[in-house]
N, C-alpha and C positions, 0 to 999 in steps of 0.2 A: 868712297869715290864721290865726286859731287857731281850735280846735277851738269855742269857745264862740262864735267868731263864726260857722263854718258853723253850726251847732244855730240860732243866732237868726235866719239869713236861711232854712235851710229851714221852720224854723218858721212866721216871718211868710208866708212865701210861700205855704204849705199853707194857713193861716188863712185871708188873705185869696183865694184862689182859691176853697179852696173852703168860706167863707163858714159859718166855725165858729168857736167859741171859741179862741184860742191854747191856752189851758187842755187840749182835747181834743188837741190836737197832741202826742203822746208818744210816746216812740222804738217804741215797743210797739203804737200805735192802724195798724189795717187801713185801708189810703186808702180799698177802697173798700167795706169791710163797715163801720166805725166811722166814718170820714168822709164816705161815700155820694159817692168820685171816681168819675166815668166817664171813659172813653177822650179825650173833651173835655178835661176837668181835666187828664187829665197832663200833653195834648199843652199846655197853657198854662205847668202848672207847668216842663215842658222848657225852654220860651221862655223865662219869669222866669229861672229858671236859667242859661242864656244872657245873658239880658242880664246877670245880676250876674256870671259869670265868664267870659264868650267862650263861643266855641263848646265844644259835647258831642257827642259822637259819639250819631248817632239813635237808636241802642239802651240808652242809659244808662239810661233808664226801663222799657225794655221788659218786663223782669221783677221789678218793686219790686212789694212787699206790701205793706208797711208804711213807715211815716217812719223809720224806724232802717234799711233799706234805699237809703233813699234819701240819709240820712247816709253810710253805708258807700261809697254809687256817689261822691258827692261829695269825702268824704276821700280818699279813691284818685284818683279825679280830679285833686284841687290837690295831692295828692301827686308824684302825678307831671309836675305841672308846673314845683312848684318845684326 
């Protein structure tokens, strides 16, 4: 998968969970001071995540700030799976 596809699925995913413009979704926007995620949101965004690449070990999210964190968890991730 290349990089420009993880960017597009975490993006979409952000968007549509938590029910923002894709436009807002930038490596740089705070989930949950600029997207207003709470603990809900992640735990879904987790799952979406899951469903599009298998399982993630439960703490992948546990410390993300921002959507560029959460690129970072993901690329390392399918990093190390491929």
């Amino acid at each position: 998968m290349s990089d420009e596809d993880i960017v597009t699925v975490v993006r979409e995913h952000c968007a549509r969970i938590l029910k923002v413009d894709p436009g807002r979704v930038t490596e740089d926007a705070l989930l949950r001071e600029d997207l207003e995620a709470d603990s809900l949101d992640l735990a879904e965004l987790h799952v979406a995540l899951e469903d599009t690449w298998g399982p993630l070990p439960r703490e992948t999210l546990a410390d993300v700030r921002t959507v560029g964190d959460v690129l970072a968890k993901a690329r390392l991730l399918l990093s190390e799976r491929a």
